[in-house]
DODOLUM-81245 format. One record per residue (C-alpha): residue in three letters; x, y, z. Coordinates in nm, 2 decimals. Example, Ala and Ser with C-alpha at 12.3 -4.5 7.8 and 13.67 -1.06 7.14 Angstrom:
// residues 2
+-----+--------+--------+--------+
|   r |      x |      y |      z |
+-----+--------+--------+--------+
| ala |   1.23 |  -0.45 |   0.78 |
| ser |   1.37 |  -0.11 |   0.71 |
+-----+--------+--------+--------+
// end
This chain:
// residues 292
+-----+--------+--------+--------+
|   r |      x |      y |      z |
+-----+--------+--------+--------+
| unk |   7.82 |   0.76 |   9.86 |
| unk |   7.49 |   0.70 |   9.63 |
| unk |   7.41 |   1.00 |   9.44 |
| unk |   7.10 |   1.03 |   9.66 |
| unk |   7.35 |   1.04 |   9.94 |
| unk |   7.51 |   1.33 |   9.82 |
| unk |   7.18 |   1.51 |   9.75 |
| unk |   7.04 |   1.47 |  10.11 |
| unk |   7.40 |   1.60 |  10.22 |
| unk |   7.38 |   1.94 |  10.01 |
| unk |   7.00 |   1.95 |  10.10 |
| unk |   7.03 |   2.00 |  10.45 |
| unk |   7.04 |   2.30 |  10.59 |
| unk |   6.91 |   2.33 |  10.94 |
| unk |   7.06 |   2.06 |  11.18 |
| unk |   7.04 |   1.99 |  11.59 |
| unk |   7.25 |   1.69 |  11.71 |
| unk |   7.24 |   1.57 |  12.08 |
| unk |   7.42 |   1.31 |  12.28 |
| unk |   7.25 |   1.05 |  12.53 |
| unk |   7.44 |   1.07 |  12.82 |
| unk |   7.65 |   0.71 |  12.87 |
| unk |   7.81 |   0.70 |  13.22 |
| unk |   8.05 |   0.45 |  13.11 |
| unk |   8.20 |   0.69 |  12.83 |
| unk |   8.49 |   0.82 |  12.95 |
| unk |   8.59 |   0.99 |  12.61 |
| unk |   8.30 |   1.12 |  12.51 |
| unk |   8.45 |   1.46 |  12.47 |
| unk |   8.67 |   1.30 |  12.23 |
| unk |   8.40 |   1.14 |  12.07 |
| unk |   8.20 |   1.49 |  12.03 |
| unk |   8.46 |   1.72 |  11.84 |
| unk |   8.52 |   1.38 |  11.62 |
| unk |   8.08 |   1.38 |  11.54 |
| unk |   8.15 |   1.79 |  11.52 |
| unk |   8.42 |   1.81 |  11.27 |
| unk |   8.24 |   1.53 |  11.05 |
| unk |   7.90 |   1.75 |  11.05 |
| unk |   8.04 |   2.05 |  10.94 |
| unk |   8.23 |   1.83 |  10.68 |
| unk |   7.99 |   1.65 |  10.53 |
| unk |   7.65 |   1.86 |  10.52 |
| unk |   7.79 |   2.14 |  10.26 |
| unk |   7.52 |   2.33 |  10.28 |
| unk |   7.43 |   2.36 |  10.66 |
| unk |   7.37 |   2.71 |  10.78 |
| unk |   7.24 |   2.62 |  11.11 |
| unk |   7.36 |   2.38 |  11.40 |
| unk |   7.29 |   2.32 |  11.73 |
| unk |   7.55 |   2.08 |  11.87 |
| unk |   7.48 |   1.88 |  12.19 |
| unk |   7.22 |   2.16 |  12.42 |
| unk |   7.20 |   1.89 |  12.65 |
| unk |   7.54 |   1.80 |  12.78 |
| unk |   7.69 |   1.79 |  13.12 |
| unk |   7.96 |   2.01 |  13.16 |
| unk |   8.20 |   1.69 |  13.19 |
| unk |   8.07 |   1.61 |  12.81 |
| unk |   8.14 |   2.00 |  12.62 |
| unk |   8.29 |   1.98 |  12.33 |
| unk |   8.69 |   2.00 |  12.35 |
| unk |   8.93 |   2.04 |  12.10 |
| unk |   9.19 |   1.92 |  12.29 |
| unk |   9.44 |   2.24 |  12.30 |
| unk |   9.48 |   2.18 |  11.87 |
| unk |   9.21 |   2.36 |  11.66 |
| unk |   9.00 |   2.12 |  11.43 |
| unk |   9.06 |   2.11 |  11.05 |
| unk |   8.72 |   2.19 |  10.93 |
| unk |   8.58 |   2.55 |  10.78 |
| unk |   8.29 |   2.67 |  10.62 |
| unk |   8.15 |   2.91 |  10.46 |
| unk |   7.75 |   2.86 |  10.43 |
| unk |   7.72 |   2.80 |  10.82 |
| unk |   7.55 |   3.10 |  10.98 |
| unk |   7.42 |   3.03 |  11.32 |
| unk |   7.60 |   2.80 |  11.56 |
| unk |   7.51 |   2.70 |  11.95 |
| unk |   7.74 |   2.46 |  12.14 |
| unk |   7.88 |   2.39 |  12.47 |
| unk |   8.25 |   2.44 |  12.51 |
| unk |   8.49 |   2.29 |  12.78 |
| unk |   8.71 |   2.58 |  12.78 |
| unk |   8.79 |   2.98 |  12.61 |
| unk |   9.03 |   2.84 |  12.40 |
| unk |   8.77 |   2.61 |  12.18 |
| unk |   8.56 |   2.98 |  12.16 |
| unk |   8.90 |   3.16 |  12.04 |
| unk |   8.93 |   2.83 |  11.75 |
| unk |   8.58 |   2.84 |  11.68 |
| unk |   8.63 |   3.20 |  11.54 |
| unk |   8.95 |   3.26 |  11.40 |
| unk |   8.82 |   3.29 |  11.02 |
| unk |   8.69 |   2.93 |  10.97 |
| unk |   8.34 |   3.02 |  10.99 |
| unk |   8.40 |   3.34 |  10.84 |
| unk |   7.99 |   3.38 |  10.72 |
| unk |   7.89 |   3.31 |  11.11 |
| unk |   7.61 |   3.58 |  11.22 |
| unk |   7.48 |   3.41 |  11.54 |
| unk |   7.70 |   3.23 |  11.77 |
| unk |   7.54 |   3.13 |  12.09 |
| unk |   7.82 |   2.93 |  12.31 |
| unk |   7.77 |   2.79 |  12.68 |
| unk |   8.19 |   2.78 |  12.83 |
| unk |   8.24 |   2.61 |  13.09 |
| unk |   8.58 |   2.75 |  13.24 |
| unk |   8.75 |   3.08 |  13.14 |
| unk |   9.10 |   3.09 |  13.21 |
| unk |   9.43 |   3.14 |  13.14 |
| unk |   9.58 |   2.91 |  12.92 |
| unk |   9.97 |   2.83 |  12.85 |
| unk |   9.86 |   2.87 |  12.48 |
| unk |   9.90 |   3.11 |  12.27 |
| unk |   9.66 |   3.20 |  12.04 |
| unk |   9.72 |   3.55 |  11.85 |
| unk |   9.34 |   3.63 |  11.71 |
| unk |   9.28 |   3.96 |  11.66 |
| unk |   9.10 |   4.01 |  11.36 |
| unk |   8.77 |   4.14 |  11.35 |
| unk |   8.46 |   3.95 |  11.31 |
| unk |   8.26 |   4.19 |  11.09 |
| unk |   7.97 |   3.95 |  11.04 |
| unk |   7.87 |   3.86 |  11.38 |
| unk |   7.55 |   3.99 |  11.47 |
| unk |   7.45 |   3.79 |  11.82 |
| unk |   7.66 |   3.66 |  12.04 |
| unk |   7.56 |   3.50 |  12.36 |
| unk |   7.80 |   3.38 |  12.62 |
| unk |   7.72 |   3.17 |  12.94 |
| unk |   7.99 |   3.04 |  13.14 |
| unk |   7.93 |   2.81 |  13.46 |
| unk |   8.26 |   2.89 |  13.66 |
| unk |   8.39 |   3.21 |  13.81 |
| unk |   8.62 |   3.37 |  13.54 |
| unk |   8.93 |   3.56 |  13.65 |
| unk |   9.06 |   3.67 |  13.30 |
| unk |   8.77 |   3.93 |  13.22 |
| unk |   8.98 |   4.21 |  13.14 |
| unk |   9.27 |   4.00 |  12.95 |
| unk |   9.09 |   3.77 |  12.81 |
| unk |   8.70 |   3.83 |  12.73 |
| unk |   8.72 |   4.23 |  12.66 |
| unk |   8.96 |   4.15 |  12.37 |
| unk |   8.72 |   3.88 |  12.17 |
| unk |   8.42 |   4.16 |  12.26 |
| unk |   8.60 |   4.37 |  12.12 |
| unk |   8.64 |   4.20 |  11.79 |
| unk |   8.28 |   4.21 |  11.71 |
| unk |   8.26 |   4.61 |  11.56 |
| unk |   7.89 |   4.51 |  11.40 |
| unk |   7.77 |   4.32 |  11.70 |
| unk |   7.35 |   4.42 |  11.73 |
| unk |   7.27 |   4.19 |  12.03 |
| unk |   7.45 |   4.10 |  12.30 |
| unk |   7.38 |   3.89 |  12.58 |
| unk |   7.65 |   3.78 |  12.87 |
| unk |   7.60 |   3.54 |  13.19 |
| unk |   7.90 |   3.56 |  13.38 |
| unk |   8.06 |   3.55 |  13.73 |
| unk |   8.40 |   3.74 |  13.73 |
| unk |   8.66 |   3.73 |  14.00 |
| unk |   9.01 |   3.85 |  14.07 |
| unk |   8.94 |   4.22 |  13.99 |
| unk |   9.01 |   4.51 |  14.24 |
| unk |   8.68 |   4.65 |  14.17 |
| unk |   8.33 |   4.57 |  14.08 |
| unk |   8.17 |   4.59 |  13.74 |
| unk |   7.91 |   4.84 |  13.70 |
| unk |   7.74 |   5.05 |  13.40 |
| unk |   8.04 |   5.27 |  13.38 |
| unk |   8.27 |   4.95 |  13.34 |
| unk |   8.01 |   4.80 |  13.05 |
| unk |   8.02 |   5.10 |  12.87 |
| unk |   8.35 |   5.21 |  12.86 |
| unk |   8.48 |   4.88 |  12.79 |
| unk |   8.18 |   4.70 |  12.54 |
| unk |   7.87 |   4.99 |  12.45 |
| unk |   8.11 |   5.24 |  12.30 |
| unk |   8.30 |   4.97 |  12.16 |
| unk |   8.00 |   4.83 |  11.94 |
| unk |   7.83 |   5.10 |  11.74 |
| unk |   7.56 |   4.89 |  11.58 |
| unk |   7.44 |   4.74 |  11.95 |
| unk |   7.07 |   4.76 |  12.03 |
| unk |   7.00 |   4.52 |  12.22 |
| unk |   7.20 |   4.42 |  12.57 |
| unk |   7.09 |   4.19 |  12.79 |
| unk |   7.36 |   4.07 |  13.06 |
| unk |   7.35 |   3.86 |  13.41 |
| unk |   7.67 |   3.99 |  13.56 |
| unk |   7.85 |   3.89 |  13.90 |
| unk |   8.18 |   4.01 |  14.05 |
| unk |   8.33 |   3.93 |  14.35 |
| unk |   8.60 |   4.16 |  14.51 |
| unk |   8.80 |   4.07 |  14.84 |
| unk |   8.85 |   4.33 |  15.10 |
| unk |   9.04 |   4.35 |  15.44 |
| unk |   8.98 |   4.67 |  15.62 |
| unk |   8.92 |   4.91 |  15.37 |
| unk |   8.70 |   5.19 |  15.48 |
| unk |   8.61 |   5.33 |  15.13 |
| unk |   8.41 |   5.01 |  14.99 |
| unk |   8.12 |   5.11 |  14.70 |
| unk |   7.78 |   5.08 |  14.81 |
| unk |   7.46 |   4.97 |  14.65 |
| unk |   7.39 |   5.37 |  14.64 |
| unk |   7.73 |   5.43 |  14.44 |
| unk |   7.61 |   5.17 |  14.19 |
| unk |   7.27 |   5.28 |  14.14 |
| unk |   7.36 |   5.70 |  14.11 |
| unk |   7.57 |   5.53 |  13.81 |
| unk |   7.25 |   5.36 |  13.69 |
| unk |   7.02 |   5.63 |  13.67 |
| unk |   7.30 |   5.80 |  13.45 |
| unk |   7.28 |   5.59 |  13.18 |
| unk |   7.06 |   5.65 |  12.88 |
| unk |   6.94 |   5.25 |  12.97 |
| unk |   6.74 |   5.22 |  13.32 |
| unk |   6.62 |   4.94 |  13.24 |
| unk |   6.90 |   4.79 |  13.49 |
| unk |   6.94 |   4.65 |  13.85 |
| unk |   7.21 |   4.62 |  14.08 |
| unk |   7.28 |   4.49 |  14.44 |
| unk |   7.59 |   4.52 |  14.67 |
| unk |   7.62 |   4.25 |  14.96 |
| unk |   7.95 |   4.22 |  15.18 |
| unk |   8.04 |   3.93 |  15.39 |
| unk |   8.26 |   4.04 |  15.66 |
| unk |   8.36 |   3.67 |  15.78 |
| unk |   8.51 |   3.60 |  15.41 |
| unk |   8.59 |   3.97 |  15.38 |
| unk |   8.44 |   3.94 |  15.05 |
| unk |   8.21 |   4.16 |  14.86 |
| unk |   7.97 |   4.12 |  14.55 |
| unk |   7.80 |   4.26 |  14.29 |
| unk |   7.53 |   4.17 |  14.13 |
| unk |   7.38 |   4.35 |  13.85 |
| unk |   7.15 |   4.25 |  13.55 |
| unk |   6.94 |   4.35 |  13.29 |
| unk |   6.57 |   4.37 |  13.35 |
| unk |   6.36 |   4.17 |  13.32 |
| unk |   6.51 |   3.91 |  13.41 |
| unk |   6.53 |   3.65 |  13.12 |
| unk |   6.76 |   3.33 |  13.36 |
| unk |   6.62 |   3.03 |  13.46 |
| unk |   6.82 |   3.05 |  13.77 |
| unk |   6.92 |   3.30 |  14.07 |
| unk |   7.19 |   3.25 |  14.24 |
| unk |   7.31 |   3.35 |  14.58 |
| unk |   7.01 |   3.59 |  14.67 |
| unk |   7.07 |   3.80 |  14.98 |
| unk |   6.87 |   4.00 |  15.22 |
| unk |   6.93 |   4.29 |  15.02 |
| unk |   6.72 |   4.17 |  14.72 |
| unk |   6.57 |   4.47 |  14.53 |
| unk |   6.22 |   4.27 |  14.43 |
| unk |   6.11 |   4.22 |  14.09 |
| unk |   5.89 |   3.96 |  13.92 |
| unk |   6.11 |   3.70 |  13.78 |
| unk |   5.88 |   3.44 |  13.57 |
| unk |   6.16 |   3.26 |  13.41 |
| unk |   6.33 |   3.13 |  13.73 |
| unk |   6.29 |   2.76 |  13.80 |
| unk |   6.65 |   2.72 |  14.06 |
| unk |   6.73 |   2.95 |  14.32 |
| unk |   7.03 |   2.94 |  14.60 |
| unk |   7.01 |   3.15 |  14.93 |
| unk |   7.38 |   3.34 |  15.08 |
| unk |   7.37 |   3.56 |  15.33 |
| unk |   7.54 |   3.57 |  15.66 |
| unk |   7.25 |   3.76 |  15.85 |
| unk |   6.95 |   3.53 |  15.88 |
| unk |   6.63 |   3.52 |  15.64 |
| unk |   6.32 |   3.67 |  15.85 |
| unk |   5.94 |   3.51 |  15.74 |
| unk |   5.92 |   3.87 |  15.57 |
| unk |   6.21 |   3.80 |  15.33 |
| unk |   6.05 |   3.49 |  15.22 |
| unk |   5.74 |   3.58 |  15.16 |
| unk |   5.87 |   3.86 |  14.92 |
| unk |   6.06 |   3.55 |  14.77 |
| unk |   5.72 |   3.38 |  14.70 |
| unk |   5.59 |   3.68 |  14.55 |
| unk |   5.88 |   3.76 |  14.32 |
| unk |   5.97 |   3.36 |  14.21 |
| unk |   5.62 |   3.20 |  14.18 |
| unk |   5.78 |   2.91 |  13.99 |
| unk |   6.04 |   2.79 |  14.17 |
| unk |   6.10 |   2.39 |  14.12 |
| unk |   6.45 |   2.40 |  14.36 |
+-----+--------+--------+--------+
// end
């Protein structure tokens, strides 16, 4: 190192790194949490990084079930894509113990046969966003706990689809189990799906249950839709914060409430009763920028 070198190192504070997709890298995952652990290594003053936004989920960023050997203290906003809960769980068990804003794309949210015992608080985390691609079915056991580990949390932002639970979520569930848990919140946007699975139960929540709930809450700024699909005797729930800040819809029913949704480029149709030339003509109205 030139002592130029080592001045554009300590100089740099704001950094995004990206990745060309290469077909014929198999290890590229590899290759990523190597290019990560070096970045937060050698910058010494970054505060800022954004690692990789364009990835496919076969390229997050993997740790490979052992945490990396890196900290720092400067770095204060971090987005990345992650292969797996247990990279999140690394990424904040004290070594970036200054981190305010931690926006993290997962792709899978599971159990793991690892055991990772973090349960101190992160008193410095202001934002945290969460996105994660595939359905989770450790909400209560796994994702509750690191929420609640952010006491000072101020905005929070979820996009999830959560399985294996005997009931739906609804407002009653988000704040019993996040609101009252985060004193400092102000801001809560969320993009929420559960799915339950139902045989012949008589007593099944309907999209009246969920809304009564709704209009209880200080917040009405909130929409929700039941749809049941008696031929996979399953039910879901869809409820989200409004407007409606996604880029995509997914699996929009008959039973769709309306709304103006500018931000939606990617929409997918489920229903098993079929679409009428009245539903779709609501659909024009309510997604006028639809590419797919």
């Amino acid at each position: 190192d030139t002592p130029l070198t080592n001045i554009f190192k300590s100089q740099i504070s704001s950094l995004v790194i990206d990745v060309i997709e290469n077909k014929k890298q198999s290890l590229i995952e590899y290759v990523n949490a190597f290019i990560f652990t070096h970045i937060i290594t050698i910058f010494s003053n970054l505060q800022y990084l954004n690692f990789c936004p364009s990835l496919f989920f076969y390229q997050y960023l993997s740790f490979d079930n052992s945490p990396p050997t890196v900290f720092s203290s400067t770095l204060l906003e971090l987005r990345v894509c992650l292969e797996n809960f247990t990279d999140c769980l690394y990424l904040l068990d004290g070594r970036f113990n200054q981190l305010r804003t931690l926006h993290v794309k997962i792709f899978d949210i599971t159990f793991s046969s690892l055991v990772i015992d973090n349960k101190d608080k992160l008193p410095n985390l202001k934002h945290f966003l969460l996105n994660c691609d595939m359905k989770i079915d450790g909400y209560d056991e796994l994702l509750l706990p690191l929420l609640h580990r952010m006491l000072n949390l101020e905005k929070l932002c979820l996009c999830l689809t959560v399985c294996e639970r005997n009931r739906f979520i609804d407002i009653s569930d988000l704040e019993k189990d996040i609101i009252n848990h985060m004193p400092q919140l102000n801001k809560f946007l969320f993009n929420i799906y559960s799915t339950i699975c139902f045989n012949d139960q008589i007593d099944l929540p309907s999209n009246e249950d969920i809304q009564h709930r709704f209009k209880a809450s200080k917040d009405n700024k909130m929409i929700s839709c039941i749809d049941y699909f008696p031929s996979r005797k399953e039910g879901q729930c869809h409820i989200y914060s409004y407007p409606y800040r996604g880029e995509s819809y997914k699996n929009l029913t008959n039973n769709f409430p309306g709304g103006f949704f500018q931000y939606v480029h990617e929409l997918t149709l489920y229903d098993e009763r079929p679409f009428e030339h009245e539903f779709f003509l609501r659909i024009s109205q309510s997604f006028p920028f639809i590419k797919r």
